[in-house]
C-alpha positions in Angstrom: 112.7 117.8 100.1 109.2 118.3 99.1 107.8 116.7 95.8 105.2 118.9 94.8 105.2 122.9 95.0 101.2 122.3 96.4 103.0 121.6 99.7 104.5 124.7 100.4 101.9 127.0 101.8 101.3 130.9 100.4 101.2 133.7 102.7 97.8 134.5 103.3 95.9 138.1 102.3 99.9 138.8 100.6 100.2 142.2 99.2 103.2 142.8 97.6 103.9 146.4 97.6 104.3 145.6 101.5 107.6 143.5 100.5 109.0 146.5 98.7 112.2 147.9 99.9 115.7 146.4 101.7 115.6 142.4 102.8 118.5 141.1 105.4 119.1 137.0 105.0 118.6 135.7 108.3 118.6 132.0 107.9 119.3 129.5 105.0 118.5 125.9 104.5 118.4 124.4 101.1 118.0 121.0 99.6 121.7 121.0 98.0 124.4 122.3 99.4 126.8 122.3 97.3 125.6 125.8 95.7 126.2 127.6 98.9 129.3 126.2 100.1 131.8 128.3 102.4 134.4 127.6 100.3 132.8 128.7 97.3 134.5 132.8 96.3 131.4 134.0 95.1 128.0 134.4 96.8 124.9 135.3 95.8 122.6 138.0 97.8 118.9 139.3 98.1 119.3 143.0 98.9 115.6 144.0 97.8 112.3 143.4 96.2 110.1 145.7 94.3 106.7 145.8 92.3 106.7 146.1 88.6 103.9 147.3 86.2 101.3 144.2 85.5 101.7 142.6 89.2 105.7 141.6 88.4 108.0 142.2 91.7 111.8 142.7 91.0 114.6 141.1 93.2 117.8 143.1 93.3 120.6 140.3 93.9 124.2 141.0 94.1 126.9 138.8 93.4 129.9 139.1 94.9 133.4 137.3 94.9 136.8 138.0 94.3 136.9 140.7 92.5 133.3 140.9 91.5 130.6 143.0 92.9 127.6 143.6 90.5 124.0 144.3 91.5 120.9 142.7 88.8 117.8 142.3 88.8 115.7 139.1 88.4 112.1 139.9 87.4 109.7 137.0 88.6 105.9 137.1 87.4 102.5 136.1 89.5 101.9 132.8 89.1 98.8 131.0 90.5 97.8 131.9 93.8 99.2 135.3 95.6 101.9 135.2 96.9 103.8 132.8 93.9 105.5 133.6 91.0 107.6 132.1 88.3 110.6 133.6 86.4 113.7 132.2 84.3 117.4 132.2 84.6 119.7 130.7 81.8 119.2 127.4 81.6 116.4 127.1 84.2 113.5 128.4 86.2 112.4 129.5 89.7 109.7 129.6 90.9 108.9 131.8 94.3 106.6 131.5 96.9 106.3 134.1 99.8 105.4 131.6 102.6 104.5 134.1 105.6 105.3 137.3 106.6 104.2 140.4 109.2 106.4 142.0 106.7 108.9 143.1 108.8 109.6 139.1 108.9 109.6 137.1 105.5 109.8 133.3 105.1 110.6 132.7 100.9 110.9 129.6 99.4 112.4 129.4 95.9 112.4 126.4 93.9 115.4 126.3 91.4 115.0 124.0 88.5 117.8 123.1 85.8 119.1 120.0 85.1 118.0 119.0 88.6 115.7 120.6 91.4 116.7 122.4 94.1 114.9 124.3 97.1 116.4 127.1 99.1 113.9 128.3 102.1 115.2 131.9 103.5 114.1 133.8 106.7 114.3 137.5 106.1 114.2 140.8 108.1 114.6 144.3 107.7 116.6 144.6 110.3 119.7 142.6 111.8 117.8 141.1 114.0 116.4 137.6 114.3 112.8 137.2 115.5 112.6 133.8 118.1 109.1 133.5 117.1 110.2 133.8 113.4 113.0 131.7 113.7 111.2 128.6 115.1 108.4 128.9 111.8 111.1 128.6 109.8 113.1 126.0 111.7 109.8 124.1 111.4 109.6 124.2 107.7 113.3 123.0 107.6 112.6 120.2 110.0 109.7 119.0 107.7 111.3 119.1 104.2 114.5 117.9 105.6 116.8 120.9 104.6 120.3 121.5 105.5 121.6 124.9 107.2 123.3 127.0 104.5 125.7 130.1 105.3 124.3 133.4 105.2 125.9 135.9 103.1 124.2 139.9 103.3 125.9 143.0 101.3 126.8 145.2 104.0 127.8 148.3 101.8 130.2 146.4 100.1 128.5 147.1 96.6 126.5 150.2 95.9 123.3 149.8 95.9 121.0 149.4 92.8 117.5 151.0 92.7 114.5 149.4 91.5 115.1 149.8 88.4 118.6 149.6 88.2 121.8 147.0 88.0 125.4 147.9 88.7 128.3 147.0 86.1 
């Protein structure tokens, strides 16, 4: 995977409020597998993204599992150039770069850190339906930071869904 975050390009002219609203995961690749394993009960989604006061954007995840279905939000903050931002999780950081999008297509890249680093590269839509042209960017970017293909895991009405500024119990 790559070293440095100054290899991953930025999204040129991004404006965020054109991200806002429902995100379908598409594709996955990531550096370790092990966090998004089949066998693994619980799975982590992206259902949205929205802007915050101050330039933030929110990201309404849902995790769901046995017996658990609850909606949060992660707040992440501009961080350098547009298109990146930072935020924190216990125990670690992220940081998030939107790497292109026509933004009805999204190519994120999220670098988690903790005790070690790990990347997770994600081709989104707004609808069920995979782009070809989209699909070989990101197979490119996959190919050149040597990624494995993760499962793809979308909440399908399974959970209700959380507005921008809310979380489900």
């Amino acid at each position: 995977a790559q070293g440095t975050l100054e290899e991953v390009p930025v999204q040129p002219g991004f404006d965020a409020q054109k991200m806002e609203g429902r995100w379908f995961t598409m594709q996955l690749a990531t550096s370790h597998t092990d966090l998004v394993l089949p066998t693994d009960p619980l799975r982590l989604a992206l259902h949205s993204i929205w802007t915050r006061e101050g330039g933030d954007l929110a990201l309404v995840l849902f995790w769901i599992g046995e017996g658990v279905c609850r909606g949060m939000n992660v707040t992440i903050h501009p961080a350098g150039l547009p298109g990146q931002y930072q935020g924190s999780f216990a125990g670690g950081s992220m940081h998030v770069s939107f790497v292109s999008s026509d933004y009805s297509n999204l190519i994120l890249y999220v670098r988690f850190e903790d005790i070690e680093v790990t990347s997770l590269w994600a081709l989104l839509a707004r609808r069920m339906l995979e782009d070809p042209a989209w699909l070989g960017k990101y197979w490119e970017y996959v190919e050149k930071f040597r990624l494995q293909s993760a499962p793809v895991f979308n909440v399908a009405g399974q959970c209700p869904s959380p507005g921008p500024g809310e979380s489900t119990p």
